[in-house]
DOGUDREN-617309 format. One line per 8 residues: number of its first residue (from 1); their letters; for each residue x, y, z of C-alpha. Coordinates in pm, 1 decimal. Each point is the difference from the previous one (the first is absolute). Layout:
# DOGUDREN-617309
NUM) A) X Y Z | ...
END
This chain:
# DOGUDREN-617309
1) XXXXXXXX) 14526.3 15017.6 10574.7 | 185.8 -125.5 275.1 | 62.3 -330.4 -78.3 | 382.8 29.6 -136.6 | 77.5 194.5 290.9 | -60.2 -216.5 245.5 | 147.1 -286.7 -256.3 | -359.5 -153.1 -22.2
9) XXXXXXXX) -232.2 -195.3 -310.1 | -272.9 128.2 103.9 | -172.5 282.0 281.9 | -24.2 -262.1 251.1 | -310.1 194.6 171.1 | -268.3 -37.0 -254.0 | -344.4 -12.0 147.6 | -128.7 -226.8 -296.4
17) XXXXXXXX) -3.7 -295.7 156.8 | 285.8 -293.3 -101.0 | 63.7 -310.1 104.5 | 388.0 6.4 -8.3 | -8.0 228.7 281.1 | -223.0 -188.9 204.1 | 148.1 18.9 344.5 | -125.5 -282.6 276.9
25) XXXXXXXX) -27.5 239.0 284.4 | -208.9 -213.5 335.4 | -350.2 88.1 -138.8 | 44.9 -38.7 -425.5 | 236.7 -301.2 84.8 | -305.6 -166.6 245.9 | -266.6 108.3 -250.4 | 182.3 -172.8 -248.3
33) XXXXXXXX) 63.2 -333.1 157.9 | -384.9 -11.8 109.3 | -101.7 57.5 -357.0 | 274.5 -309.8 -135.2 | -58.1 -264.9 265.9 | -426.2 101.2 -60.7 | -1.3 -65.9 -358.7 | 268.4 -297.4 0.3
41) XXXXXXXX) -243.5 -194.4 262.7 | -320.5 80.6 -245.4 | -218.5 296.6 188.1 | -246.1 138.4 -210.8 | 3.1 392.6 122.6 | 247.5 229.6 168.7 | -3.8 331.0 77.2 | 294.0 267.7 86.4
49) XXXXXXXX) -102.9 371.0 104.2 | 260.1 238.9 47.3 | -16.4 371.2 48.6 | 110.1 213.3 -327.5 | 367.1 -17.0 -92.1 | 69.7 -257.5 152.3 | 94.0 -218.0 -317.2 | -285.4 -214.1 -40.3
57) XXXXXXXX) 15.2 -20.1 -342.2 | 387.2 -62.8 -21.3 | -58.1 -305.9 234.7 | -281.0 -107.1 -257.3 | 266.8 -25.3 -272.1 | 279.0 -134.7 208.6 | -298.8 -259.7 82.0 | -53.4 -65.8 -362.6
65) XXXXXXXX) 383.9 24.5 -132.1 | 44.2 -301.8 299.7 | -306.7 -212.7 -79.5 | 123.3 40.4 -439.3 | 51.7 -372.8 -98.6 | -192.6 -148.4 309.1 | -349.8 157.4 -54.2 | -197.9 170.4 -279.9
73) XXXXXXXX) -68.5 350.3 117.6 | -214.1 268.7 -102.6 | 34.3 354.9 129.1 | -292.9 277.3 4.3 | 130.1 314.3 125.1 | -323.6 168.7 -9.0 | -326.0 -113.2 106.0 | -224.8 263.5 -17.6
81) XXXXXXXX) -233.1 -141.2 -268.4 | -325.8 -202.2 -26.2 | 2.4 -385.9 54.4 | -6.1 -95.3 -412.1 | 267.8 288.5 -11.8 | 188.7 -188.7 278.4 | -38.0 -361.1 -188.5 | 122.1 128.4 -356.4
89) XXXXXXXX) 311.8 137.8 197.4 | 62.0 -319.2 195.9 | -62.7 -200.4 -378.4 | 250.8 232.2 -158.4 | 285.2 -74.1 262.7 | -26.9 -322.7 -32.9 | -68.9 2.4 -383.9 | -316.9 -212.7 -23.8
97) XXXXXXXX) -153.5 -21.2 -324.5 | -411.2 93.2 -6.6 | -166.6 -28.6 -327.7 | -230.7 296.1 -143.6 | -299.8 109.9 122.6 | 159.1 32.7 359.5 | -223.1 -99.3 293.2 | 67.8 -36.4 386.3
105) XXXXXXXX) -140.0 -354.3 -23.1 | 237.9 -57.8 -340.7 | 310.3 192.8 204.3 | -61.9 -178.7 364.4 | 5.6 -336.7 -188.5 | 334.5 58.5 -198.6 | 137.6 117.4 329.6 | -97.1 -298.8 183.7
113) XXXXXXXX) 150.0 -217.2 -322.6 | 306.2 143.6 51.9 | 36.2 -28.9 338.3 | -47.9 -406.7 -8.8 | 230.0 -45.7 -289.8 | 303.3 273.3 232.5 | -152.0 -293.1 297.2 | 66.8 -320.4 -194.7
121) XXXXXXXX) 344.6 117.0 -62.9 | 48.3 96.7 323.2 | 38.0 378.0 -29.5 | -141.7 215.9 248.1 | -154.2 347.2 -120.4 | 57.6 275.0 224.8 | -169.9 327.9 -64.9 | 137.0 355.2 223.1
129) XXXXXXXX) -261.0 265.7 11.0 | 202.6 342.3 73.0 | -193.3 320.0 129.0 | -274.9 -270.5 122.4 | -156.8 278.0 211.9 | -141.8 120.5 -329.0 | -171.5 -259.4 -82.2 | -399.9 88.9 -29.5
137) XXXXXXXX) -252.1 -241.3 202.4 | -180.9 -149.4 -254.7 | 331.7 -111.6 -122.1 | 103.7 -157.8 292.5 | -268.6 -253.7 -30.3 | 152.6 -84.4 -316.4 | 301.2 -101.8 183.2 | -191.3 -208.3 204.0
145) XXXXXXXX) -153.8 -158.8 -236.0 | 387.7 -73.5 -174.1 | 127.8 -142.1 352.8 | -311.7 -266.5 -47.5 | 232.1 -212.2 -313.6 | 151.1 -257.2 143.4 | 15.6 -424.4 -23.4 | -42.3 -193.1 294.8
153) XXXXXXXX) 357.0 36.3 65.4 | 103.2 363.1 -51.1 | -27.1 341.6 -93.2 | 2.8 85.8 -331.8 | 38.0 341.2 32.9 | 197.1 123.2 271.0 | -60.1 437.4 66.5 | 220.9 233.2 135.9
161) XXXXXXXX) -162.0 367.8 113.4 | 268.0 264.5 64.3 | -154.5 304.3 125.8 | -85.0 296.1 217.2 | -111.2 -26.8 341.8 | -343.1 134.7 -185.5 | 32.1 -354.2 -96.7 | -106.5 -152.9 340.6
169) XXXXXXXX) -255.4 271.8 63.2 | -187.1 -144.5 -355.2 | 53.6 -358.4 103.6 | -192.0 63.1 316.8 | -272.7 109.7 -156.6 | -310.4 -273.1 68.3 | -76.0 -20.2 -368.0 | 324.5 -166.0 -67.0
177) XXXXXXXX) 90.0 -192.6 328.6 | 22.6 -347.6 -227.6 | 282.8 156.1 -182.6 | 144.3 114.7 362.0 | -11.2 -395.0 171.3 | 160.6 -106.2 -324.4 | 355.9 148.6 38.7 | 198.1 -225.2 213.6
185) XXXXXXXX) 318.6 204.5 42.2 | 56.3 386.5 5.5 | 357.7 196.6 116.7 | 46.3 356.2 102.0 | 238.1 190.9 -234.1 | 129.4 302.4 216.2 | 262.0 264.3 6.0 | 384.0 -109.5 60.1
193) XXXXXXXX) 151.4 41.3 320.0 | 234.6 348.8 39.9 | 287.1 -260.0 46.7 | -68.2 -181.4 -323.1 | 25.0 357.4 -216.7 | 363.9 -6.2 -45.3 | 56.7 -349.3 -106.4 | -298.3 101.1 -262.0
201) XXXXXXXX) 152.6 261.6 -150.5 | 322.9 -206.7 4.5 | -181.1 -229.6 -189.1 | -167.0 201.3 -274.4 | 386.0 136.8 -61.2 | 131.5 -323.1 -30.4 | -265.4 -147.0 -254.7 | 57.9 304.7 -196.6
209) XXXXXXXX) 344.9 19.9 33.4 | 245.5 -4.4 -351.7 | 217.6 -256.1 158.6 | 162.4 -124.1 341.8 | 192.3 316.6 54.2 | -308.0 258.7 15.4 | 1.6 108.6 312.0 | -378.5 -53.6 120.8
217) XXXXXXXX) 104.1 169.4 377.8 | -88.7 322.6 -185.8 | -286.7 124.2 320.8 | 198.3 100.3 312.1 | -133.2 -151.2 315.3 | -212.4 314.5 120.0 | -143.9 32.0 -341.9 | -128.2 -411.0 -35.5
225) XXXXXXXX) -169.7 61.2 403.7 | -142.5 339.2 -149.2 | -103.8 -181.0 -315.6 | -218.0 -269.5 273.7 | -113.8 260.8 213.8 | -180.8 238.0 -307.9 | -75.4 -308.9 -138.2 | -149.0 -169.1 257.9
233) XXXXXXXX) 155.3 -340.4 -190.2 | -256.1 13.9 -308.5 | 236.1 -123.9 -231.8 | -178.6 255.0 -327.2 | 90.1 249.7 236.8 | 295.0 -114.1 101.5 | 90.8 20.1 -382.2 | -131.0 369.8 -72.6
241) XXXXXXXX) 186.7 129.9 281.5 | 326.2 -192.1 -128.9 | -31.1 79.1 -380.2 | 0.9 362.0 102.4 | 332.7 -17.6 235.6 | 144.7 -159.3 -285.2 | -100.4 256.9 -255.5 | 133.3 290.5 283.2
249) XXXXXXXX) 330.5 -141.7 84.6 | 51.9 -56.6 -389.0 | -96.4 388.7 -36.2 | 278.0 70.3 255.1 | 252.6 -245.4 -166.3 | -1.5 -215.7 322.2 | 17.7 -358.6 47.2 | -132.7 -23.6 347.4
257) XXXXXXXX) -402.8 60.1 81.7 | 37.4 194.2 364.2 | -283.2 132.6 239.5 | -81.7 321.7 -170.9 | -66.6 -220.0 -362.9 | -257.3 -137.3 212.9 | -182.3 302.7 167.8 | 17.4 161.2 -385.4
265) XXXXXXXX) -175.3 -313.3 -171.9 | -255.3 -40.3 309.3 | -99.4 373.2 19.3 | -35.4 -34.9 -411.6 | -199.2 -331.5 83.7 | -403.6 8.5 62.9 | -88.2 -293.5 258.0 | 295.8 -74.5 213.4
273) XXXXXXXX) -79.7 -52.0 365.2 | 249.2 287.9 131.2 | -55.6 355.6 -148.0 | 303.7 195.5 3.8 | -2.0 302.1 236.8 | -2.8 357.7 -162.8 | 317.2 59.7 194.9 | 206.2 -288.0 -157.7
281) XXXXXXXX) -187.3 127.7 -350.3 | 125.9 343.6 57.0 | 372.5 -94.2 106.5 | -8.6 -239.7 -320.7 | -101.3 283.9 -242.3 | 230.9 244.7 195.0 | 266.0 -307.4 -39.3 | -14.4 8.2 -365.8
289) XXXXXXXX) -62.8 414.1 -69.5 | 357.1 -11.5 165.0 | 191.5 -310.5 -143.5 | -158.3 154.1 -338.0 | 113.7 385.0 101.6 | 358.6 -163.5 117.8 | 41.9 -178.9 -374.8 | -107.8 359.6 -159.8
297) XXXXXXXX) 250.4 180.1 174.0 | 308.1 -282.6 -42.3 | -98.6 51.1 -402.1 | 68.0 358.9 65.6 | 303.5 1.1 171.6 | 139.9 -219.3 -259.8 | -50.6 257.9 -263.7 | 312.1 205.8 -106.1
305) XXXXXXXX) 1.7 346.1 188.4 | -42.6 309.1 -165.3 | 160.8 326.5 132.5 | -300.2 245.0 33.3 | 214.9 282.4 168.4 | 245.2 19.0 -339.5 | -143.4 344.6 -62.0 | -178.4 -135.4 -371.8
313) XX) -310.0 131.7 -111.7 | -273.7 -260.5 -17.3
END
C-alpha cells in the first residue's frame, strides 16, 4: 500500500519472519554466535528460549541460510506430534528413502544409514526444532533416543530446540532429566535494548529500500524512543507498531513518522507495555474531528459564491 510512497520493494515491517532482515542486535547477535561456534566444534544438543516475538524463528533461518554448503540441515517448525510422527518429519527433511510396509525399526535404521554415509563424507546434519515448547513428553524421549547415534568420534546428529520459556519448565520435569544433562549449550534470546530501536527500524528501511537514495530516516527521533518504550524492544512488536505509522503518515501524505503516528498505532495495538491515557485518546480524536472539520470547510470556501440576497425566487 505504502510501499511506493516511501520508495520501498517491499513493507519492510512484516511480522512473517525473514531472514534478510535479520538484524544482530546484543542478544540475536550472541545467540547466534553460541549456536555457530557449538555446532562447528561438534555438540550434540543446544537449546535457545526466548520470550514470544522475539525472533526466534528468524535467527533459526539466518542459522540455516549461514550453515547452507557447510552442513546438511533439516528444519521442523512444529513439533507437536507423536515420536513416529516426529521421525517421518525428520526422514522427509532430509529425504531418506524407507521401503513399504513402514516400521520404526525399518525408519530408525535408514536414518542411522544415512547419517554414516553424511559422516564418511564429512557432512554434519544439523536439525532446528522451532516452537520446541510444544513438543509432547513422550516425544521428547524420542529425541533422546536420536542424540544416542553417534561413532566413537562424533555426533551424528547434532539438535537444535528453539522455544518458549515453557520449554525449560518441560525439561525440568524428572521424567526427562537425561534429555536435560544432554544439552551442553543454551543462550537467552531477549528483547532489544530502547537504544538499539532506531538503528532497527533504520535497518528494516534500508533492506527494503528501492535503491541508495530511499530515505530510510523516515521515524523522527521521538517517534523511534516511543516505538521502544510501547514496545518494550520485542522486535514483532516493534514491527506492528511501525507498519501502522507507516500506513498513517501515508494516509496523511507525509514522509516523516512523528510522536502522534505512534500513540495512534499503540492505542490501535493490543499488548504494548504503555496504554495510552484516555486524555491523549480524546485530544487525538478531537485532533482529527478538527483537521477533518478544517479540510470540510477549506472545500467550501473554495466553492464559487452565490448571491442569496438577489431578490430570486427559489
Amino acid at each position: 500500500m505504502y510501499s511506493r510512497h516511501f520508495s520501498l520493494r517491499e513493507a519492510p515491517f512484516s511480522i512473517t519472519p525473514d531472514s534478510a532482515y535479520f538484524y544482530p542486535h546484543e542478544g540475536a547477535q550472541a545467540a547466534l554466535n553460541m549456536l555457530l561456534v557449538a555446532l562447528r566444534s561438534g555438540e550434540g544438543f543446544l537449546k535457545i528460549v526466548g520470550e514470544v516475538g522475539c525472533g526466534k524463528t528468524v535467527l533459526c533461518r539466518q542459522l540455516l541460510k549461514i550453515l547452507q554448503g557447510e552442513c546438511v540441515t533439516a528444519y521442523i517448525p512444529n513439533p507437536d506430534m507423536g515420536s513416529d510422527d516426529l521421525l517421518m518429519a525428520l526422514i522427509h527433511e532430509l529425504r531418506v528413502e524407507v521401503a513399504l510396509p513402514l516400521n520404526r525399526h525399518k525408519v530408525l535404521n535408514a536414518l542411522r544409514d544415512c547419517l554414516l554415509l553424511h559422516a564418511e563424507a564429512g557432512r554434519r546434519v544439523v536439525v532446528c526444532i522451532d516452537e520446541a515448547q510444544a513438543i509432547p513428553v513422550r516425544t521428547v524421549e524420542s529425541l533422546r533416543l536420536l542424540s544416542n547415534l553417534e561413532t566413537e568420534k562424533q555426533k551424528l546428529l547434532q539438535l537444535v530446540l528453539l522455544g518458549q520459556p515453557e520449554l525449560d519448565e518441560k525439561l525440568a520435569r524428572p521424567e526427562i532429566r537425561q534429555l536435560l544433562q544432554r544439552i551442553t549449550f543454551s543462550e537467552y534470546l531477549g528483547p532489544m535494548a530502547a537504544d538499539r530501536v532506531p538503528a532497527y527500524l533504520a535497518h528494516r528501511l534500508a533492506t527494503a529500500a528501492i535503491n541508495d537514495a530511499t530515505d530510510t530516516r523516515v521515524f523522527e527521533a521521538d517517534a523511534a524512543r516511543e516505538i521502544a518504550r510501547f514496545s518494550r524492544g520485542v522486535p514483532r512488536l516493534v514491527n506492528v507498531l511501525a507498519h501502522k505509522c507507516l500506513m498513517l503518515a501515508y494516509g496523511e501524505n507525509e514522509h516523516r513518522v512523528n510522536v502522534r503516528h505512534v500513540c495512534l498505532a499503540a492505542a490501535d495495538t493490543p499488548g504494548v507495555s504503555a496504554p495510552v491515557s484516555w486524555w491523549v485518546s480524546s485530544w487525538l480524536r478531537w485532533k482529527g474531528r478538527w483537521r477533518k472539520r478544517g479540510q470540510v470547510a477549506a472545500k467550501a470556501s473554495a466553492k464559487p459564491f452565490k448571491d442569496d440576497f438577489s431578490g430570486e425566487s427559489p
